[in-house]
N, CA, C and O atoms as CSV, one atom per row, in Angstrom:
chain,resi,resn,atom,element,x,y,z
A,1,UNK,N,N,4.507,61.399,144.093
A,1,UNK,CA,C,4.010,60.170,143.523
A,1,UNK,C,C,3.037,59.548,144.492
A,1,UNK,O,O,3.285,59.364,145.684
A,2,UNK,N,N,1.524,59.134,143.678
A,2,UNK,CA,C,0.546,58.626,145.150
A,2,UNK,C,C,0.585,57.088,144.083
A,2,UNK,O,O,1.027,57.043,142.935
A,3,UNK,N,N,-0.005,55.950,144.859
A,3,UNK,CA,C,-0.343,54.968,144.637
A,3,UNK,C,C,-1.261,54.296,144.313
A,3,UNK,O,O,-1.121,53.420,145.165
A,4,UNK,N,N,-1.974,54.042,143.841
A,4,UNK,CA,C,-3.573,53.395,144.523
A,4,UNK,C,C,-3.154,51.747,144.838
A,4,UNK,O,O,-2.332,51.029,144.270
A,5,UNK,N,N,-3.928,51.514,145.801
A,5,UNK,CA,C,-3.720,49.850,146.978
A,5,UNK,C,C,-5.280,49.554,147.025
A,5,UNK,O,O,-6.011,50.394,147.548
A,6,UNK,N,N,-5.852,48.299,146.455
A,6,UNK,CA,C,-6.808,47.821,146.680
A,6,UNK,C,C,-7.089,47.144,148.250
A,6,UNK,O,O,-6.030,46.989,148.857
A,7,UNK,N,N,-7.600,46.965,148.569
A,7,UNK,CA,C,-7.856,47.013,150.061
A,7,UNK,C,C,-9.910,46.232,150.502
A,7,UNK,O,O,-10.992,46.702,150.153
A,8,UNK,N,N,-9.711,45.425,151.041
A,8,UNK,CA,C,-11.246,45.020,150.759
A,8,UNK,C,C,-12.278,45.711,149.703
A,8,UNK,O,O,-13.374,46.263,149.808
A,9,UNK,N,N,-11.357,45.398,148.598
A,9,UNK,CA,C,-12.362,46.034,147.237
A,9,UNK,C,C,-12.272,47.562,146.917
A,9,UNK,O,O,-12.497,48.066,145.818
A,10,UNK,N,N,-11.840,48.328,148.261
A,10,UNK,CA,C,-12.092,49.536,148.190
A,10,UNK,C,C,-10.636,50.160,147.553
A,10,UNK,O,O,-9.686,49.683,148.174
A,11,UNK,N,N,-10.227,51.071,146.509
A,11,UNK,CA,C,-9.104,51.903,146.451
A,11,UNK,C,C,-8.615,52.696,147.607
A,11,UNK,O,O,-9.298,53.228,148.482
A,12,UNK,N,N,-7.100,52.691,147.447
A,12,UNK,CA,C,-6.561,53.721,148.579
A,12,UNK,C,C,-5.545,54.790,147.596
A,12,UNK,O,O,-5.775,54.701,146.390
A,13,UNK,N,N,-4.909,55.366,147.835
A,13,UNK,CA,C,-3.483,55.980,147.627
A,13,UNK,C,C,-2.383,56.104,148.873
A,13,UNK,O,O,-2.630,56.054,150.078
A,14,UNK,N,N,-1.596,56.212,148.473
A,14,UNK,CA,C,-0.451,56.065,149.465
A,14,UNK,C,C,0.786,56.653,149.136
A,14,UNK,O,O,1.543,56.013,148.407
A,15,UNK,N,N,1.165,57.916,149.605
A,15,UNK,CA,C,2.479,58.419,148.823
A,15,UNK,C,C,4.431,57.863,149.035
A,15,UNK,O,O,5.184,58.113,149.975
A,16,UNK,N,N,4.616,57.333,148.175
A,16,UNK,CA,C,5.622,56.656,148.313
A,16,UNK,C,C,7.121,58.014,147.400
A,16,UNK,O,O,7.432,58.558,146.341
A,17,UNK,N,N,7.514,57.857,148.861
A,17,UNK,CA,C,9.150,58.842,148.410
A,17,UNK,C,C,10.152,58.774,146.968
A,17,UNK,O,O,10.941,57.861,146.723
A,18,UNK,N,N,9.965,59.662,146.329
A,18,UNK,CA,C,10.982,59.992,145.123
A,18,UNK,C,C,11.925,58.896,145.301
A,18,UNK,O,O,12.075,57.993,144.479
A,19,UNK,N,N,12.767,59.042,146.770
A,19,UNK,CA,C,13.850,58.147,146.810
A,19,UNK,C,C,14.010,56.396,146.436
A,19,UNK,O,O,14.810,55.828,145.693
A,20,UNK,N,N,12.949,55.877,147.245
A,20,UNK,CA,C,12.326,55.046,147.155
A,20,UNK,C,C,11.830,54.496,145.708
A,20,UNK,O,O,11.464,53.321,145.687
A,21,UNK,N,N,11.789,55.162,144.614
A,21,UNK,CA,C,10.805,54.707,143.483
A,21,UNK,C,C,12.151,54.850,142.507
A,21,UNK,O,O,12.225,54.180,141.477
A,22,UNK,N,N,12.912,55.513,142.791
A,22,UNK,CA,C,14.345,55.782,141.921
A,22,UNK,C,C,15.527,54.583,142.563
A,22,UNK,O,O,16.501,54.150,141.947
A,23,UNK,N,N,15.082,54.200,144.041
A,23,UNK,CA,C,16.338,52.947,144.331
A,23,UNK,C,C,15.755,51.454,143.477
A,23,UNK,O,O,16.339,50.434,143.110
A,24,UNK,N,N,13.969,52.036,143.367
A,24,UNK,CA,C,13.640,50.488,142.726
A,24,UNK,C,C,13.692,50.459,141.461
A,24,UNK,O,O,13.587,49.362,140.913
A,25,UNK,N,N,13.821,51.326,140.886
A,25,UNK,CA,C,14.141,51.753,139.268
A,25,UNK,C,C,12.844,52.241,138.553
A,25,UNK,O,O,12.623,51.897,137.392
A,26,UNK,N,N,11.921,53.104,139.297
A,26,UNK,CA,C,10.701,53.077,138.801
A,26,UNK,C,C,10.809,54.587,137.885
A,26,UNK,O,O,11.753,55.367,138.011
A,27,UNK,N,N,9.946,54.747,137.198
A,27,UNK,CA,C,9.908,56.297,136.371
A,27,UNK,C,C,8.900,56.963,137.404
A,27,UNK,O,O,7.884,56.416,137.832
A,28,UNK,N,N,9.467,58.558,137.819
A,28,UNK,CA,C,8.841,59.601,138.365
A,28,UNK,C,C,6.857,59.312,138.711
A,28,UNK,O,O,6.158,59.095,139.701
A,29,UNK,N,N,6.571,59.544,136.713
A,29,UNK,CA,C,5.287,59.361,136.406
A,29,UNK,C,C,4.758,57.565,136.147
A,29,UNK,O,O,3.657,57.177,135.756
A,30,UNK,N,N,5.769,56.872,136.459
A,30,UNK,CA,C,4.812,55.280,136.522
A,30,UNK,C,C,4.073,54.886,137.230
A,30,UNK,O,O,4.362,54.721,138.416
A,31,UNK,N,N,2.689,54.564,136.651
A,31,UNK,CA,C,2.355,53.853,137.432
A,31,UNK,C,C,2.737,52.245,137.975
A,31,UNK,O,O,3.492,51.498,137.353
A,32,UNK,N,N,2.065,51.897,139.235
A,32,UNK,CA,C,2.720,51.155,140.001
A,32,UNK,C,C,1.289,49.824,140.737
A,32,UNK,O,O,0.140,50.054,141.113
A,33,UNK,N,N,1.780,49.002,140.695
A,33,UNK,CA,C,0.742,47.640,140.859
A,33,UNK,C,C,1.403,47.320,142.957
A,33,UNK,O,O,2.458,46.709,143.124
A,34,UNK,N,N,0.786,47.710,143.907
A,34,UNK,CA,C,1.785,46.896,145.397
A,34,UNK,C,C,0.591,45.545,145.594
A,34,UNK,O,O,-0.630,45.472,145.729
A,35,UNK,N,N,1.419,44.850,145.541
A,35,UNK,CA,C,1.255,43.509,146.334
A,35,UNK,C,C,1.514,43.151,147.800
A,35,UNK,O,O,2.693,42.942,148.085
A,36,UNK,N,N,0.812,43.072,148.552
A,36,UNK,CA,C,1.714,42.456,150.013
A,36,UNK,C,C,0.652,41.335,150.459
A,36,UNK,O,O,-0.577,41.281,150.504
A,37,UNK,N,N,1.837,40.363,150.806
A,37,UNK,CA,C,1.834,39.319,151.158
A,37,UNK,C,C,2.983,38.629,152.107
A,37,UNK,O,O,4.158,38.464,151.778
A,38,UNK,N,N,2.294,38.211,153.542
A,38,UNK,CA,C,3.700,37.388,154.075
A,38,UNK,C,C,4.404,38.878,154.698
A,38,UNK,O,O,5.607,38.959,154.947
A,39,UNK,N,N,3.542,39.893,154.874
A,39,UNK,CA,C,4.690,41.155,155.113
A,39,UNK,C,C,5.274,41.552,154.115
A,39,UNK,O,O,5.563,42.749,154.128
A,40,UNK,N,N,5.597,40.891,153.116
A,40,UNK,CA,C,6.773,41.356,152.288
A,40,UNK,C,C,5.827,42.736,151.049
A,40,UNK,O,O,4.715,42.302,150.749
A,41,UNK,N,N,6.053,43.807,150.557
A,41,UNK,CA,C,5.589,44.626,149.556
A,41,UNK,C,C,6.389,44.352,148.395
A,41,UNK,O,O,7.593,44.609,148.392
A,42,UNK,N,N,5.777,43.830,147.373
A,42,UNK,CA,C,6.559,44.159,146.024
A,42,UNK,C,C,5.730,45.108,145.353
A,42,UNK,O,O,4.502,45.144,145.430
A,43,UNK,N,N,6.654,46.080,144.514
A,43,UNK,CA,C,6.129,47.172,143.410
A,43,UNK,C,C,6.753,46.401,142.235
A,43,UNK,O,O,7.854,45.870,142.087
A,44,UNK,N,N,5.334,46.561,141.208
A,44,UNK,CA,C,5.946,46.250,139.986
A,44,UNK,C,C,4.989,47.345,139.306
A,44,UNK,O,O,4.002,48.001,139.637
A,45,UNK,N,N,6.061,47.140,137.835
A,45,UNK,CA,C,5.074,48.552,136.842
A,45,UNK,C,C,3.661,47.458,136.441
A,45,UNK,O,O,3.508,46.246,136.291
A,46,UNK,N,N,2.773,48.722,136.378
A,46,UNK,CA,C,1.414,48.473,136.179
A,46,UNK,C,C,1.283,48.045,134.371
A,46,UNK,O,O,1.484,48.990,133.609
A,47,UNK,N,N,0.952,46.644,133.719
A,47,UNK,CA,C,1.010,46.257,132.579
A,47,UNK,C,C,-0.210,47.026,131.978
A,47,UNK,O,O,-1.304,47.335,132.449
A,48,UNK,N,N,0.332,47.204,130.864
A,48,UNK,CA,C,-0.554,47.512,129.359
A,48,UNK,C,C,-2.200,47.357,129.822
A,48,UNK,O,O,-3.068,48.194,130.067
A,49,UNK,N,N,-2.185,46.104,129.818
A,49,UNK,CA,C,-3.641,45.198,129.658
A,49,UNK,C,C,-3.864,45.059,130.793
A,49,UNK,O,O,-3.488,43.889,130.727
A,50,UNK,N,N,-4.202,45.188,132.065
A,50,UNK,CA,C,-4.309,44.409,133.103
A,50,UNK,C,C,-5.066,42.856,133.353
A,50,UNK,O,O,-5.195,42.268,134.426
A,51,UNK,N,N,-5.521,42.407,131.956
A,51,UNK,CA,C,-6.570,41.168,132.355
A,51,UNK,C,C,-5.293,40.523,131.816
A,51,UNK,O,O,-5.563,39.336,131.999
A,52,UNK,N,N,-4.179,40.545,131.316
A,52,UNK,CA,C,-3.190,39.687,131.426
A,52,UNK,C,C,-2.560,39.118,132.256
A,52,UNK,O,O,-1.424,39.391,132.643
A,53,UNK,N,N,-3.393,38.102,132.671
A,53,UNK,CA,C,-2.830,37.797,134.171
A,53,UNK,C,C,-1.584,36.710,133.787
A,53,UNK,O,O,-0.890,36.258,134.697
A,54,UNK,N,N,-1.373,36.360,132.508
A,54,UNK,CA,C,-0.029,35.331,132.016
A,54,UNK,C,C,1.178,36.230,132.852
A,54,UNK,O,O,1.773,35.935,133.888
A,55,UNK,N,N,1.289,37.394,132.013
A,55,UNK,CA,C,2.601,38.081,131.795
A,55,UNK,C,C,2.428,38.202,133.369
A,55,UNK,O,O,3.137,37.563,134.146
A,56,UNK,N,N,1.678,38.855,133.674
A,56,UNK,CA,C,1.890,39.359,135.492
A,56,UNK,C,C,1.922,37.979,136.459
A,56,UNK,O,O,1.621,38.039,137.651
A,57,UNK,N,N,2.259,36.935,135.905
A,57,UNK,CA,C,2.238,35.704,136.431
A,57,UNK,C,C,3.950,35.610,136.333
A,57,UNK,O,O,4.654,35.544,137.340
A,58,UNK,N,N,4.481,35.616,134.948
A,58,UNK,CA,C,5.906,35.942,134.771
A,58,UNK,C,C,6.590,36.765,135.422
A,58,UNK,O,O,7.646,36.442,135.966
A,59,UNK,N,N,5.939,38.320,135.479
A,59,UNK,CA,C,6.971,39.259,136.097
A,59,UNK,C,C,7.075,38.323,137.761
A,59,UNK,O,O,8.170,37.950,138.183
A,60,UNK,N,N,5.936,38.093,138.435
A,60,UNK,CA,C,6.095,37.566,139.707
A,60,UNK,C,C,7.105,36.706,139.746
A,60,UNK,O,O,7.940,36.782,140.647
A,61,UNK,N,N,7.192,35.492,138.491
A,61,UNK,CA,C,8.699,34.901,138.663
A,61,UNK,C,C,9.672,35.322,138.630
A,61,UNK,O,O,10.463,34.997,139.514
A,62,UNK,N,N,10.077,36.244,137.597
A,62,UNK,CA,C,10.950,37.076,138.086
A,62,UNK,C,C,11.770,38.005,138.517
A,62,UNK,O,O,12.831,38.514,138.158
A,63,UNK,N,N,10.748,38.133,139.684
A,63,UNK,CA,C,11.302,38.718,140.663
A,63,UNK,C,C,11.187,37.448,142.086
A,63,UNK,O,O,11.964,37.809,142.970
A,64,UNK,N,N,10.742,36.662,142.318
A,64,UNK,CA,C,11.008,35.511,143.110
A,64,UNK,C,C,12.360,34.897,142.601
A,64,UNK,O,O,13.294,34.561,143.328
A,65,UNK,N,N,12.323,34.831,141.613
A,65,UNK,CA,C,14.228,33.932,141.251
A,65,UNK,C,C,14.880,34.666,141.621
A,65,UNK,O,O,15.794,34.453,142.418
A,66,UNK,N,N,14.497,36.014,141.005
A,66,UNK,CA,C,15.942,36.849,141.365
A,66,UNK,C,C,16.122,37.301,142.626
A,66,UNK,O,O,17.194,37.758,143.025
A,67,UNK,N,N,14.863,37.175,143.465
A,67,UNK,CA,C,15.298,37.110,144.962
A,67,UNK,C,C,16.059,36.137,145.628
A,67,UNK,O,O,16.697,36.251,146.675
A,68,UNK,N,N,15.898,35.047,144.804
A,68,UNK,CA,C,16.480,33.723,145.041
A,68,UNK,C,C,17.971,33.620,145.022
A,68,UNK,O,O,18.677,33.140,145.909
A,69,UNK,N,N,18.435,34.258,143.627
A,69,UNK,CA,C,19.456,34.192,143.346
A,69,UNK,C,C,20.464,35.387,144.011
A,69,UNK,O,O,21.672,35.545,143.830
A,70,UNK,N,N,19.241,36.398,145.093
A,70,UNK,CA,C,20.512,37.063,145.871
A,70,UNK,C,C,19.906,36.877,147.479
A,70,UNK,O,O,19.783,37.617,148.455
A,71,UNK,N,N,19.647,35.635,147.199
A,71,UNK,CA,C,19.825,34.739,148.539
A,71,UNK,C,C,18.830,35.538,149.523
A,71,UNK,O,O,19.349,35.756,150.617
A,72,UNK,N,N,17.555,36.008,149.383
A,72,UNK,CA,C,16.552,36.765,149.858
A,72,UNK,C,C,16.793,38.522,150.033
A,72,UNK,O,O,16.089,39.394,150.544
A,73,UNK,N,N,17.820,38.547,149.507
A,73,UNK,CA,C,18.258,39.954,150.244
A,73,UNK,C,C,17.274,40.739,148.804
A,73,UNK,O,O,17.295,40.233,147.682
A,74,UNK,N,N,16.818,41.466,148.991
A,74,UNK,CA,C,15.767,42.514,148.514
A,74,UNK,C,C,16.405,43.871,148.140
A,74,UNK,O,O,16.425,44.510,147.087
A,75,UNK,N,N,16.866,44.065,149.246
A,75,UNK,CA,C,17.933,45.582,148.344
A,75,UNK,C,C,19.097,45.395,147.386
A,75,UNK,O,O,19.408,46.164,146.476
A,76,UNK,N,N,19.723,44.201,147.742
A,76,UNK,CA,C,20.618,43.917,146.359
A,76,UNK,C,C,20.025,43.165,145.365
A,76,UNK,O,O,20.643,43.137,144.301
A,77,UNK,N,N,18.772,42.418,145.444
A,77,UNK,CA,C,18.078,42.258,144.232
A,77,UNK,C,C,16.822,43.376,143.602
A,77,UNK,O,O,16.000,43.098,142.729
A,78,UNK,N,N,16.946,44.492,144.222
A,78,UNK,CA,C,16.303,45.490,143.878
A,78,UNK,C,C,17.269,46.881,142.801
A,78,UNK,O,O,17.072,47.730,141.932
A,79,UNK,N,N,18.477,46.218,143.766
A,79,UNK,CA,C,19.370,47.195,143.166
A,79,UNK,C,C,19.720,46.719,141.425
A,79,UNK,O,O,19.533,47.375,140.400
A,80,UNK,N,N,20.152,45.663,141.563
A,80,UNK,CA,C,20.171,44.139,140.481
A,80,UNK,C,C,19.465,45.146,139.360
A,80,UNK,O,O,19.859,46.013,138.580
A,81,UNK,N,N,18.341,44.608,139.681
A,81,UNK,CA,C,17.423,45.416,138.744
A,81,UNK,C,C,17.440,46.271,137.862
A,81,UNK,O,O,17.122,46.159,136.678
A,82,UNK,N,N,18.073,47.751,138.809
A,82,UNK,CA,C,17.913,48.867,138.420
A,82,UNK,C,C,19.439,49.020,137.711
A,82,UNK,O,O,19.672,50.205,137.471
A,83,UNK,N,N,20.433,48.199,137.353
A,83,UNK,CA,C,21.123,48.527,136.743
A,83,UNK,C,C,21.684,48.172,135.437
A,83,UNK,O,O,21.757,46.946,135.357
A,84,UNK,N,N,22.065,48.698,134.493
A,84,UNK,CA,C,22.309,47.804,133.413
A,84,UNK,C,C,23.491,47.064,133.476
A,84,UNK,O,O,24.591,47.427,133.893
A,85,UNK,N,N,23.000,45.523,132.820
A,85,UNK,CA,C,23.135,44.431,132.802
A,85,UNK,C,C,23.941,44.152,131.118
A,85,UNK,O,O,23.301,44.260,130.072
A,86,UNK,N,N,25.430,43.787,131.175
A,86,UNK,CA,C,25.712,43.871,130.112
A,86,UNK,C,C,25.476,42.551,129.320
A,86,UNK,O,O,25.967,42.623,128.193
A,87,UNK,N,N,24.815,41.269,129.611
A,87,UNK,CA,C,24.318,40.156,128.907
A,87,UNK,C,C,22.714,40.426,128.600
A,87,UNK,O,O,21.976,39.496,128.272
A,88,UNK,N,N,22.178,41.980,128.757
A,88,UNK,CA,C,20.746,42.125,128.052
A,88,UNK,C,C,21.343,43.290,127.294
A,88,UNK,O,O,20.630,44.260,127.036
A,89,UNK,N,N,22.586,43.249,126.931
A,89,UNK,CA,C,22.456,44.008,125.507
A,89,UNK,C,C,22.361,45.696,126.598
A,89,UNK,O,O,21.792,46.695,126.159
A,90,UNK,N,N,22.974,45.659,127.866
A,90,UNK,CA,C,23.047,46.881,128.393
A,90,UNK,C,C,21.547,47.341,128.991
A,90,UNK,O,O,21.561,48.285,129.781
A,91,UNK,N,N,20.761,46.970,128.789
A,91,UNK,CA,C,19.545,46.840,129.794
A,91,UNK,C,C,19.408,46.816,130.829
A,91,UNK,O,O,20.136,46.042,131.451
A,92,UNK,N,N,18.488,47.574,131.533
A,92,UNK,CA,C,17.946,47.100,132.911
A,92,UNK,C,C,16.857,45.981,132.992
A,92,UNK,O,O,15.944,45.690,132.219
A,93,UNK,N,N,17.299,45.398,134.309
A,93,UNK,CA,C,16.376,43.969,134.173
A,93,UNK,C,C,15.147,44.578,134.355
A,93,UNK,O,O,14.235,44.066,133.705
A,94,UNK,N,N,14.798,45.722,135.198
A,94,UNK,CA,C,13.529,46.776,135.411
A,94,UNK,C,C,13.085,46.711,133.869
A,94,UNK,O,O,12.039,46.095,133.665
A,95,UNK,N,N,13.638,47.179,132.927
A,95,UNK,CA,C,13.298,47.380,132.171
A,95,UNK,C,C,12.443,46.669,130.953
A,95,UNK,O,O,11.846,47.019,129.935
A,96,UNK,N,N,12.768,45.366,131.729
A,96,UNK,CA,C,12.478,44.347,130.409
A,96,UNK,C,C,11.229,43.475,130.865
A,96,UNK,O,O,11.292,42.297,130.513
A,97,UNK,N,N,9.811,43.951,131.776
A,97,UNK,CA,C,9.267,43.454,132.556
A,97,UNK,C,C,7.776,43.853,131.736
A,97,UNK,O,O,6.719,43.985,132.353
A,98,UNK,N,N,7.911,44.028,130.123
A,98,UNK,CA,C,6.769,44.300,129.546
A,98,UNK,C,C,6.390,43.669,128.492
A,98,UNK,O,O,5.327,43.952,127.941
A,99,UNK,N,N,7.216,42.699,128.041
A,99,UNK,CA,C,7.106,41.674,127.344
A,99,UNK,C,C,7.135,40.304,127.497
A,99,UNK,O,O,8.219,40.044,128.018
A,100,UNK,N,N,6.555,39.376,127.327
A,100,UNK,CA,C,7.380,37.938,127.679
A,100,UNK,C,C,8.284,37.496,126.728
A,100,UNK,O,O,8.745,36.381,126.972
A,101,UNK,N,N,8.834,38.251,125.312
A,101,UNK,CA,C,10.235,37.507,124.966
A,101,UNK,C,C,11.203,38.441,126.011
A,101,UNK,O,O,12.065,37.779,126.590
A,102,UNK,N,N,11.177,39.623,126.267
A,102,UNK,CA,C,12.002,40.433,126.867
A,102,UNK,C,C,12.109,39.446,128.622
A,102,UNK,O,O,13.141,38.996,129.120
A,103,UNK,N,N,11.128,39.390,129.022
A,103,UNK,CA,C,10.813,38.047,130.305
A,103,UNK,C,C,11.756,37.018,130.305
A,103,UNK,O,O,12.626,36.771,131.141
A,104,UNK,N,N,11.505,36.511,129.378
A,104,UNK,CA,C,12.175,35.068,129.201
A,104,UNK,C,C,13.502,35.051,129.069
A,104,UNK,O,O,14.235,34.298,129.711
A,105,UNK,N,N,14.026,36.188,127.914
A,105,UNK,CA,C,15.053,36.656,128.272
A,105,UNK,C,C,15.836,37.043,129.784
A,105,UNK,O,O,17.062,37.103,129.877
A,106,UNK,N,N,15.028,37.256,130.772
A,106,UNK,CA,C,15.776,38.123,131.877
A,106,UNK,C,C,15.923,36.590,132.718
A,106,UNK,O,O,17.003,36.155,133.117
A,107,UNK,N,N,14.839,36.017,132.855
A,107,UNK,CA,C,14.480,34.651,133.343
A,107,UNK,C,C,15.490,33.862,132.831
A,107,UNK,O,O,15.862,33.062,133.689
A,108,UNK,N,N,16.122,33.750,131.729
A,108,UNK,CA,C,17.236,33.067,131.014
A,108,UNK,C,C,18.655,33.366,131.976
A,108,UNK,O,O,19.269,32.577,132.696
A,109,UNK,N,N,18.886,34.657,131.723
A,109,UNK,CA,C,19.660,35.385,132.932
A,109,UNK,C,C,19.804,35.064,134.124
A,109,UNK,O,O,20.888,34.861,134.672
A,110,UNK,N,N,19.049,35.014,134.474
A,110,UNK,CA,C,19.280,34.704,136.560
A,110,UNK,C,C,18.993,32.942,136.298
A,110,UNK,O,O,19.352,32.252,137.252
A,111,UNK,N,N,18.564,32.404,135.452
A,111,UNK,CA,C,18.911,31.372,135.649
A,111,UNK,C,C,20.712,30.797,135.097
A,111,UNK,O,O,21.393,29.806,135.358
A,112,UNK,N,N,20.835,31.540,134.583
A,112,UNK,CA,C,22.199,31.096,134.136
A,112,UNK,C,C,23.523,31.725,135.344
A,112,UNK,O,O,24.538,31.241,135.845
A,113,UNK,N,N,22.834,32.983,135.413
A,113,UNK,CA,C,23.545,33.228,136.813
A,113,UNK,C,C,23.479,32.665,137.914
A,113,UNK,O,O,24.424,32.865,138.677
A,114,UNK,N,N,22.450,31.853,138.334
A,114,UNK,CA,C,22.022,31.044,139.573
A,114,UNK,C,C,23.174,29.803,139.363
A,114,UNK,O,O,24.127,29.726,140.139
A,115,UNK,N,N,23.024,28.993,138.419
A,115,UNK,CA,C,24.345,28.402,138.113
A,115,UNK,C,C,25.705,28.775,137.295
A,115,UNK,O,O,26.197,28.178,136.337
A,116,UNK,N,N,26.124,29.856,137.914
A,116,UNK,CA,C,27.526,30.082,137.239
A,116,UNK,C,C,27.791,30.116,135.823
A,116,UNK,O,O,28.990,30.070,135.547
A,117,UNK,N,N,27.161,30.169,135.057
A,117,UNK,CA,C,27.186,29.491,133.598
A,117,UNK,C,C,27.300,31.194,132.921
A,117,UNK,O,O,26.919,31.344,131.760
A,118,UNK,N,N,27.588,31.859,133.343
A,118,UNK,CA,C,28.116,33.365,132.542
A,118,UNK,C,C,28.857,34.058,133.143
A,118,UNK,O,O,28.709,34.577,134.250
A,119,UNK,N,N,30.330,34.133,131.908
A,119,UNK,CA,C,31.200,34.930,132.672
A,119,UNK,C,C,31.545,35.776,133.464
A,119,UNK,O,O,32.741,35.968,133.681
């Protein structure tokens, strides 16, 4: 799996480990959007449209809440993610990062989990 990373305008690639793309819940053949900022790298899947900068405004929230809601830790809100979640109907929260009702939905989630409010 290679990457491409924009970089003063210019494209790069960057090969990122099988292991690595399967702990974040990514598919083999997905493509992949890296952000870094602050040090920190987030991967998210690369949207439909890319001039949708709404929805890719959303996924960024959440994944900031849900970092929130596991208190900054990144591998257990990475893990979070990648597993199904039995208040999305058995879903992965990975999974639901291509729609904004599916969004709002997940966003509904960690906010209700942030305050205790689901069994």
């Amino acid at each position: 799996m290679r990457t491409k990373i924009e970089s003063d305008g210019e494209d790069f690639f960057v090969p990122i480990p099988a292991e690595i793309m399967d702990m974040a819940g990514f598919e083999p053949d997905q493509n992949l959007e890296i952000t870094v900022s602050e040090g920190t790298i987030v991967l998210e899947a690369v949207i439909e449209d890319p001039s949708d900068s709404h929805l890719k405004r959303l996924i960024s929230l959440v994944h900031a809440e849900a970092l929130e809601l596991f208190e900054g830790d990144v591998v257990a809100k990475n893990r979070w993610m990648t597993v199904p979640q039995a208040p999305l109907s058995g879903r992965k929260p990975s999974e639901m990062l291509r729609s904004e009702p599916d969004i709002d939905a997940l966003r509904l989630l960690i906010g209700r989990l942030e305050h205790g409010s689901i069994p």
